[in-house]
C-alpha positions as CSV (number, residue, x, y, z in Angstrom):
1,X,-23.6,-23.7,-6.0
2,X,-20.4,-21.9,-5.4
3,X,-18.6,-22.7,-2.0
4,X,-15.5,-21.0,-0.5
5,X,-12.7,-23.1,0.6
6,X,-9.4,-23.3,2.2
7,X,-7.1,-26.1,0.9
8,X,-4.3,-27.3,3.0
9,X,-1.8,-29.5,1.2
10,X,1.3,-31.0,1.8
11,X,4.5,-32.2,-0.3
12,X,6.4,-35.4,0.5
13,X,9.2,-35.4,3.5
14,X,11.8,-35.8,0.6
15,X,10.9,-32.8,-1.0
16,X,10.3,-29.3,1.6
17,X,7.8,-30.7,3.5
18,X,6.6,-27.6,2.9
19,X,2.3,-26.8,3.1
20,X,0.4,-24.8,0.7
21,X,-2.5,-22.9,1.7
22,X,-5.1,-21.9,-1.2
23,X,-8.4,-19.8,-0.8
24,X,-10.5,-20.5,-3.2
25,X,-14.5,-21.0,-4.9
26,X,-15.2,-24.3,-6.1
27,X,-18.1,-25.4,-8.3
28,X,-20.5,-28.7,-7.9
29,X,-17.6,-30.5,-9.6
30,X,-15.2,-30.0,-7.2
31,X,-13.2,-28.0,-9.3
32,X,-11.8,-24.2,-9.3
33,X,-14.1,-21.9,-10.7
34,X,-13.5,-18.9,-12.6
35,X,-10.3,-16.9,-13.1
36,X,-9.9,-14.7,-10.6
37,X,-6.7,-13.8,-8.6
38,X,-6.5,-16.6,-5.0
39,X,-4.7,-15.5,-2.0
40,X,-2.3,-18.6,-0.8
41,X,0.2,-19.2,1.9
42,X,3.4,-21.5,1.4
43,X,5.9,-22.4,4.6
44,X,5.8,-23.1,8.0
45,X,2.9,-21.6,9.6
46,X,3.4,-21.2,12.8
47,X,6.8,-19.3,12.2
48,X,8.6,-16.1,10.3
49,X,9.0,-18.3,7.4
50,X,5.6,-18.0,5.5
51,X,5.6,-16.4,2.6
52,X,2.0,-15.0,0.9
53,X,1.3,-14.9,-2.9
54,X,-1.3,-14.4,-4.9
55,X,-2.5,-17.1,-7.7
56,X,-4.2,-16.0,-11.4
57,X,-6.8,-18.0,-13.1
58,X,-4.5,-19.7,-15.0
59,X,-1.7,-21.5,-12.3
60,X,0.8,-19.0,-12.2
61,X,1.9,-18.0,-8.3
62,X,3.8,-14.7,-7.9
63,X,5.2,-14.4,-4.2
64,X,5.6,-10.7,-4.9
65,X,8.7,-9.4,-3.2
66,X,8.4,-12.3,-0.4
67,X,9.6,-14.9,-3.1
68,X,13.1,-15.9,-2.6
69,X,15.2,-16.9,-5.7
70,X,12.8,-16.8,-8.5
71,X,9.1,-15.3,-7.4
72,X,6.9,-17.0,-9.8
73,X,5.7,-20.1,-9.6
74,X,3.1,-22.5,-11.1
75,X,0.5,-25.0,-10.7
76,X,-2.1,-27.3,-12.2
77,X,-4.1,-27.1,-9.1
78,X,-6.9,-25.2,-11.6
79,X,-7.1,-28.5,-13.9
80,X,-7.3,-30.5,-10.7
81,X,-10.5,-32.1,-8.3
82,X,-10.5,-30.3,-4.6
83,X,-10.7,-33.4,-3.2
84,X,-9.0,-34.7,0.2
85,X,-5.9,-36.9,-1.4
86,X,-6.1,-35.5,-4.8
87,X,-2.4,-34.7,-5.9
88,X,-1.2,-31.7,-8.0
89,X,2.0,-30.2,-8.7
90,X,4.0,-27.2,-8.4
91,X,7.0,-26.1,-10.9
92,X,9.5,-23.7,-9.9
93,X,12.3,-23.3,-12.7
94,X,13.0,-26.8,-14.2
95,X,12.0,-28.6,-10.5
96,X,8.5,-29.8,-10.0
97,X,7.1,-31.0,-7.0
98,X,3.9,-32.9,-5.9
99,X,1.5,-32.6,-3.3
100,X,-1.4,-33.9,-1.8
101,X,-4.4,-32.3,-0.9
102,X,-4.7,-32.9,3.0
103,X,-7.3,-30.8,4.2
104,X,-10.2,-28.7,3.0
105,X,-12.4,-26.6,5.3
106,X,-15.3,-24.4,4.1
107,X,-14.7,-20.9,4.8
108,X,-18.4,-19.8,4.3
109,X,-21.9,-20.9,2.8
């Protein structure tokens, strides 16, 4: 059974602090299915500075002309369990950053 989620997840204070917000279908196993395009959120969200993007099938995050510095992005979050404390990472250019998976709420049935 297919179930439509939002993931809310967090990087340490050292890093941005900075959430992530993913919408995406996850399969019995907890784990992203398929390969189609996810709409996602990154910044401070109750501000001007969040920026939207789109992820492919595959990890890679484009922040379109929102991104500032380089646009793409990417992540292992597909390879990953959508689980409450489950820890991925985004790489922008030669930085990589963690974060944690704080948050999951079930968008619809």
């Amino acid at each position: 059974m297919t179930k439509h989620v939002r993931i809310v997840a967090i990087s340490s204070p050292q890093d941005d602090g900075m959430p992530y917000l993913f919408d995406v279908s996850i399969d019995n196993d907890d784990k992203i299915k398929g390969h189609d395009y996810t709409f996602g959120l990154h910044g401070k969200f109750t501000g001007t500075h969040v920026y939207p993007f789109f992820m492919d099938g595959r990890g890679n995050i484009d922040f379109g002309s929102f991104g500032s510095g380089e646009r793409m992005r990417q992540t292992n979050l597909h390879h990953r369990v959508i689980r409450v404390g489950e820890l991925f990472t985004v790489k922008q250019g030669h930085k990589e950053t963690s974060y944690k998976i704080t948050r999951i709420d079930q968008i619809h049935p």
